[in-house]
N, C-alpha and C positions, 0 to 999 in steps of 0.2 A: 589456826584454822577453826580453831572453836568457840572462837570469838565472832566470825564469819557467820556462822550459823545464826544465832541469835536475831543479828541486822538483818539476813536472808532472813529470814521469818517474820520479823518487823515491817518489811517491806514488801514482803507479801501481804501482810495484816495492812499495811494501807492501800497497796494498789485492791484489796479487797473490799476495803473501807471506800475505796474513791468509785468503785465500777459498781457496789452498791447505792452510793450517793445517786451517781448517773441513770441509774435504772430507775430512782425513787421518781427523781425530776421529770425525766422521760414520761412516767406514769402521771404523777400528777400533771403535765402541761397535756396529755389527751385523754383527762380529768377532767381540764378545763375547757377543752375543745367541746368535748363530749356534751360538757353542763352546755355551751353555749348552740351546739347542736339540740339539747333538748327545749331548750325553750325555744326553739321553733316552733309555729302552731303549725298541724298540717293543715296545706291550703290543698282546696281541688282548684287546680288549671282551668280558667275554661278555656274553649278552642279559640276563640277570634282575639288577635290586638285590643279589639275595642271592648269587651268582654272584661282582658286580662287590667284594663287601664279603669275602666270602672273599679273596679276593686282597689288599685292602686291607690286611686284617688280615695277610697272610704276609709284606706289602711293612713292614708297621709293626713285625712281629717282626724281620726280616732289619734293619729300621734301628736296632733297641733293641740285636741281635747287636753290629751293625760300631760302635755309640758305644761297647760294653763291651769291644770287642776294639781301638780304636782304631784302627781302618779307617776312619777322616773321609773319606780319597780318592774313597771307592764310595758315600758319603753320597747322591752326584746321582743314582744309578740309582734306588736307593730311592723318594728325596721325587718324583723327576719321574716315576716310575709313579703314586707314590701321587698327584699332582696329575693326570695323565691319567685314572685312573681316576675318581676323584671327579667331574672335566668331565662323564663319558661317564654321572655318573647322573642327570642330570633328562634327557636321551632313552631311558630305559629304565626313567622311572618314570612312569607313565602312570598308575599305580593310584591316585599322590597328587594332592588335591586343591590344585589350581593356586597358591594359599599357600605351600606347603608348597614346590613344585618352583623357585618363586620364591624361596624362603628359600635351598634347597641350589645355587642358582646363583651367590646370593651369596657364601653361606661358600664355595664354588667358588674364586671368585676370592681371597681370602683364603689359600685351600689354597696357591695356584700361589705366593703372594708368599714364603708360610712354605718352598717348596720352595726360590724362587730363596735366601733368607736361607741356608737349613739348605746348601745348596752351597757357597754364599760361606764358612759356617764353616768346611765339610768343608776347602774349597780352602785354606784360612788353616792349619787341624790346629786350630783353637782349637777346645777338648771345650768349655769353659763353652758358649759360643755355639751350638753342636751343640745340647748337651742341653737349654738354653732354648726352642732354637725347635721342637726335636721336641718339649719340653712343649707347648705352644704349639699346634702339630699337630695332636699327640695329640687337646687339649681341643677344636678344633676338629669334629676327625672325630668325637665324641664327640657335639658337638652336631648334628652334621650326619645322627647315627645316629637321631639321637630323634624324626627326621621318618617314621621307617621302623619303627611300630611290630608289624609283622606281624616282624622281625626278633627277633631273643634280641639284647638290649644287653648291652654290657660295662659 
């Protein structure tokens, strides 16, 4: 029995070891959540579609700018406007019918995964990867425009 002891104590000392591990990981991945919440820029909303697409559009040139100049670094401020913005249009489209706003909620979330991606490139410097997921993006907002036909498309 006093052999018993020891190994009970061993293995406490690792399920101690393992549920500190888990706690560490846990902290560092909303670490990194965090980081990629903070380089968010904050954006002001404005009220109207055509308002919020305006911007869109100068957030989508300023990111075509920094992949031709090879500013991958500033890629986050970019895609994570342009992923706020997009969120912020089905409460500011009220005109479309219910379809529709249910579509662009969708491709919403989509928007946000292509912003975390097009970061992760930036943070890498890898251009390939950049400039696939701002295609990617790109075609996205694309579709996401076509729900908004009182707009001028690109």
């Amino acid at each position: 029995m006093t052999k018993t002891l020891p190994k009970i104590a061993s293995s406490r000392s690792l399920l101690l070891a393992a549920a500190l591990g888990l706690a560490l990981a846990a902290g560092l991945a909303r670490s990194a959540s965090a980081h990629d919440e903070d380089k968010a820029a904050a954006v002001a909303i404005p009220d109207t579609p055509a308002a919020i697409w305006q911007l869109i559009d100068q957030e989508t040139a300023e990111t075509t700018k920094a992949i031709q100049t090879g500013a991958l670094k500033d890629l986050h401020h970019h895609a994570y406007t342009i992923r706020d913005l997009v969120a912020a249009l089905p409460d500011h489209s009220s005109s479309l019918p219910a379809d529709k706003v249910t579509k662009v909620k969708a491709d919403a979330k989509f928007v946000a995964t292509l912003a975390q991606r097009l970061d992760a490139a930036g943070d890498s410097n890898n251009k390939s990867a950049s400039v696939s997921n701002f295609d990617k993006l790109k075609d996205v907002l694309k579709q996401i425009r076509a729900n908004y036909p009182e707009l001028v498309t690109h």
